[in-house]
C-alpha positions in Angstrom: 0.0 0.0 0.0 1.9 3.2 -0.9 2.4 5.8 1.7 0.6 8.4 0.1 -2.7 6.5 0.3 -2.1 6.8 4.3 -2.8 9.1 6.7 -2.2 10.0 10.4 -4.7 11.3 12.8 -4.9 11.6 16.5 -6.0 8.1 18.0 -9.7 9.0 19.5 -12.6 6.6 20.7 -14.0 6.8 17.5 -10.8 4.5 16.2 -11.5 1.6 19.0 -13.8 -0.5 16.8 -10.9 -0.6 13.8 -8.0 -1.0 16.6 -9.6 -3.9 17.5 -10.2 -5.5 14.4 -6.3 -4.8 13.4 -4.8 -6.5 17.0 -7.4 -9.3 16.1 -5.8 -10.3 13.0 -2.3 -10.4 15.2 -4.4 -12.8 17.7 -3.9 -10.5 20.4 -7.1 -10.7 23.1 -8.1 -7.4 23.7 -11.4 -6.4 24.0 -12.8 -3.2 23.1 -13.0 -2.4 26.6 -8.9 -3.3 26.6 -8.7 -0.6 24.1 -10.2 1.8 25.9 -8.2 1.9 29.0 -5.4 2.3 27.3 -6.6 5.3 24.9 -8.0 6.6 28.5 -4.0 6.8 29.9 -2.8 7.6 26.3 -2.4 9.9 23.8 -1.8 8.3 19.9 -2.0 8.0 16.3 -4.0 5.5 13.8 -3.0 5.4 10.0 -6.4 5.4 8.1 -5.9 3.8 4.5 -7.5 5.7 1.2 -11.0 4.0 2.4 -11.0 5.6 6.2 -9.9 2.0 7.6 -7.2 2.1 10.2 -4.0 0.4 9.1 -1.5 1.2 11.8 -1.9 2.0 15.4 0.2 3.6 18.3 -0.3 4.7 21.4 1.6 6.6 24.3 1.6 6.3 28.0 2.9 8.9 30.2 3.7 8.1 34.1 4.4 11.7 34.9 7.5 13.5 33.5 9.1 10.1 34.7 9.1 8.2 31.3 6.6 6.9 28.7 5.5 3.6 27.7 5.4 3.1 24.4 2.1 0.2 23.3 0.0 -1.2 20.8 2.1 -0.4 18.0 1.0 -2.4 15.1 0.8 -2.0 11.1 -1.7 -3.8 9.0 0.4 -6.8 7.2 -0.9 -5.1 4.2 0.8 -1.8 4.6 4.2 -3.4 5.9 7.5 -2.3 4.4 6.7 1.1 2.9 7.6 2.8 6.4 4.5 3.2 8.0 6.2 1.4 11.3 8.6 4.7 11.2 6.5 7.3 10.8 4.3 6.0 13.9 7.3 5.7 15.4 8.2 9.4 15.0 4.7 10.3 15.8 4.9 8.9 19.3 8.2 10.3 19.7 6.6 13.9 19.5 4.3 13.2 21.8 6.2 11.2 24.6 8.5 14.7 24.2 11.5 14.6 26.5 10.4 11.8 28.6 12.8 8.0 28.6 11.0 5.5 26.5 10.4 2.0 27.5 8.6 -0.7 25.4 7.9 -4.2 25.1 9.3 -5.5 21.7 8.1 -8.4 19.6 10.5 -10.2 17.3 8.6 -8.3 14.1 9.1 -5.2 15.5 12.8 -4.8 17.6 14.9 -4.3 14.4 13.0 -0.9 13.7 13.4 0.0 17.7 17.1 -1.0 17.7 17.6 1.4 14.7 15.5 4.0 16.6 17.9 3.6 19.7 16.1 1.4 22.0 18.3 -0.8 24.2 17.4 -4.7 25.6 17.2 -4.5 29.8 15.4 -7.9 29.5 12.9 -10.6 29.0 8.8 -10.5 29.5 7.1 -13.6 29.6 3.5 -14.5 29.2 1.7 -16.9 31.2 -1.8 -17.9 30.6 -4.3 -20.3 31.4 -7.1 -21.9 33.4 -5.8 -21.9 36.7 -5.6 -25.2 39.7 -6.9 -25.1 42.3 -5.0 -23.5 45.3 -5.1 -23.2 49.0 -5.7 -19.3 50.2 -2.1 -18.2 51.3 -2.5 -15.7 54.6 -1.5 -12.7 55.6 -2.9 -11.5 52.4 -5.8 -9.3 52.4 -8.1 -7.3 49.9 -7.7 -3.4 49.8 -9.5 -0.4 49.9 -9.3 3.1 47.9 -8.1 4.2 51.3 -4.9 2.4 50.4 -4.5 3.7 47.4 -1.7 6.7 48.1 0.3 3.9 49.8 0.1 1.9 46.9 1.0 4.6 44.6 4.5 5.6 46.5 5.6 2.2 46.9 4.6 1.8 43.6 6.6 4.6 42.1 9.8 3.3 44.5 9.5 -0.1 42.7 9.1 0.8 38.9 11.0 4.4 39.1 7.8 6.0 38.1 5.0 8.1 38.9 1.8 5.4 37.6 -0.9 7.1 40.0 -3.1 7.4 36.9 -2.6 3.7 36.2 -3.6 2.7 39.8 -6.7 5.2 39.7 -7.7 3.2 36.3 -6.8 -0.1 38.0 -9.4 0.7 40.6 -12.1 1.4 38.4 -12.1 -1.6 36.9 -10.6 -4.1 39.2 -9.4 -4.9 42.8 -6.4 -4.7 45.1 -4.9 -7.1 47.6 -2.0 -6.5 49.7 0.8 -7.7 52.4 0.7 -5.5 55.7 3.4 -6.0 58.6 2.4 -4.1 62.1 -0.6 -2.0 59.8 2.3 -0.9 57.1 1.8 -2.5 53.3 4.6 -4.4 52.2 3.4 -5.4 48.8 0.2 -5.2 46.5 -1.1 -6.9 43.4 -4.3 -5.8 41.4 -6.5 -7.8 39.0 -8.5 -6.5 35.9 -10.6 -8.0 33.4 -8.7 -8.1 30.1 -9.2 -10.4 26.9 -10.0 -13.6 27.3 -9.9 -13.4 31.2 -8.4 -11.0 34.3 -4.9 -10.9 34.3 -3.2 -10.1 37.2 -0.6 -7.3 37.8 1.1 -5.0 38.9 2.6 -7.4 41.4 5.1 -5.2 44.0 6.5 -7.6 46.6 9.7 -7.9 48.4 10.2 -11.3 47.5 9.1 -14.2 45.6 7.3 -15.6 48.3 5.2 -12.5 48.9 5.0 -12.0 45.1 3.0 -15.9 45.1 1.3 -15.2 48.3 -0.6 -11.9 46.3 -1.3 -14.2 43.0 -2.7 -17.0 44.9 -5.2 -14.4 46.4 -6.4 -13.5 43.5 -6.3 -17.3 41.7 -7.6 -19.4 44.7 -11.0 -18.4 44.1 -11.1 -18.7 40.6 -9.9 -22.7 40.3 -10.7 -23.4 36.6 -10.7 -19.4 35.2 -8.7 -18.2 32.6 -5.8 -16.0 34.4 -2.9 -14.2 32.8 0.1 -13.1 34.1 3.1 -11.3 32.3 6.2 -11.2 34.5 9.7 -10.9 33.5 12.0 -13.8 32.9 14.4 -13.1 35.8 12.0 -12.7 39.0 12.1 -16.4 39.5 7.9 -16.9 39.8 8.2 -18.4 36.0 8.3 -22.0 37.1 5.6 -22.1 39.6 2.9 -20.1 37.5 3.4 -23.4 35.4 3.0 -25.3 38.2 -0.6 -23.5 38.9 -1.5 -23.8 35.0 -0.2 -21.2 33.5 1.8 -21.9 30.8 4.0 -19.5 29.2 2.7 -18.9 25.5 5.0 -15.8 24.2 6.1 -12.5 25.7 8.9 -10.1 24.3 11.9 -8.0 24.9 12.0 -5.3 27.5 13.5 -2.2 25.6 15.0 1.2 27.1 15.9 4.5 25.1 18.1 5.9 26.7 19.4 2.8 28.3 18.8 2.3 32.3 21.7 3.2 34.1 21.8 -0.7 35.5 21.4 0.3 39.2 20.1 -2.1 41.1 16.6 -2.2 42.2 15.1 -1.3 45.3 12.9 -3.4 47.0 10.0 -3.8 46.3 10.6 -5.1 43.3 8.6 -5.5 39.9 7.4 -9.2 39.6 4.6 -8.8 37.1 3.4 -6.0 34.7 0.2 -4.5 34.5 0.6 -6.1 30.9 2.9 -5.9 28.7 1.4 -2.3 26.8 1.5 -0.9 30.1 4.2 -1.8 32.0 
């Protein structure tokens, strides 16, 4: 498709109903209502062909001045190699502005981002499935939107970024549990509806232990639903969401532009996304 037959507009709730058509013929899961949460944290572009059809999407996620996430970037397979990838690339560069850049790559798509400057920092993996049945772990409990500014600052501690507006959206749609010790929260994990499912994340725990203690809350009461949980490959939970019936079925490449400085990280620590779009 030549690149004169496509143009770019601002991505607006009108666009949802083509966006999800185009991630359906890439198999991803997301619902219309998917879609929307994301356009609701985001700003973004959609290429519409010659007959008003969207073609390409992009979107931008901004936590603060702090960085931006780049998410759903994908080109129609019919518009592929004449650029299109680039120029939504460029687009969401203008409106990220100054911020770092962080991503979640797919094999199709990490040569354009290394040529664009984006840097590896690691490995996402995907795990999905109907879950076993599990005991309820203690000390966990559910939370309330009381908790939600604690969550928030140990959030931000644990990602290096200011996601309030993700946690507000998280609470709209879903639910929060967390660790306490002597009435302070130690860790949290929310859970969403998404696709085919809820998938479960952010998890922020101090260690692994704590990190399966908040997914069993959410999974022991579902025995037999379909869960999802994207985590990255070197938190050590990979094995034993197996074990519990998720299998891993894909994930991607964890990219950085500018590069991290490789500090190590504070505890809490990361142990699943949100999702991979949103970090």
């Amino acid at each position: 498709m030549p690149q004169g037959d496509i143009e770019l507009q601002a991505f607006g709730p009108d666009h949802i109903e083509g966006a999800v058509a185009l991630s359906r013929q890439e198999n991803w899961p997301h619902r219309p209502q998917d879609w929307q949460m994301a356009l609701q944290l985001s700003s973004g572009a959609v290429a519409l062909d010659d007959h008003g059809r969207v073609a390409g999407t992009i979107l931008v996620t901004p936590y603060g001045m702090d960085c931006a996430m780049i998410n759903m970037v994908i080109v129609d397979r019919s518009a592929r190699g004449n650029g299109l990838g680039r120029r939504l690339m460029d687009k969401a560069f203008a409106l990220a502005g100054n911020r770092p850049l962080r991503l979640v790559a797919t094999a199709d798509g990490m040569p354009l981002y290394e040529k664009l400057g984006f840097v590896p920092s690691g490995t996402i993996v995907q795990h999905q499935g109907e879950v076993a049945a599990l005991d309820a772990p203690e000390r966990v409990e559910a939370a309330g939107k009381d908790d939600l500014p604690e969550l928030k600052a140990m959030d931000r501690d644990a990602y290096g970024a200011d996601r309030g507006v993700l946690i507000d959206a998280l609470a709209e749609r879903g639910q929060f549990a967390v660790v306490r010790r002597n009435g302070v929260i130690e860790a949290y994990a929310a859970i969403r509806p998404f696709g085919r499912g809820e998938v479960i994340g952010p998890v922020i725990a101090g260690s692994i232990d704590e990190a399966k203690a908040l997914i069993g809350f959410f999974a022991a009461p579902r025995a037999g639903a379909f869960l999802r949980v994207d985590t990255g490959s070197g938190t050590g939970i990979a094995s034993w969401l197996e074990e519990i019936g998720l299998a891993h079925v894909g994930g991607g490449v964890a990219m950085d532009r500018p590069p991290k400085n490789g500090a190590e990280q504070a505890r809490p620590k990361v142990y699943a996304l949100a999702n991979q779009a949103l970090g």
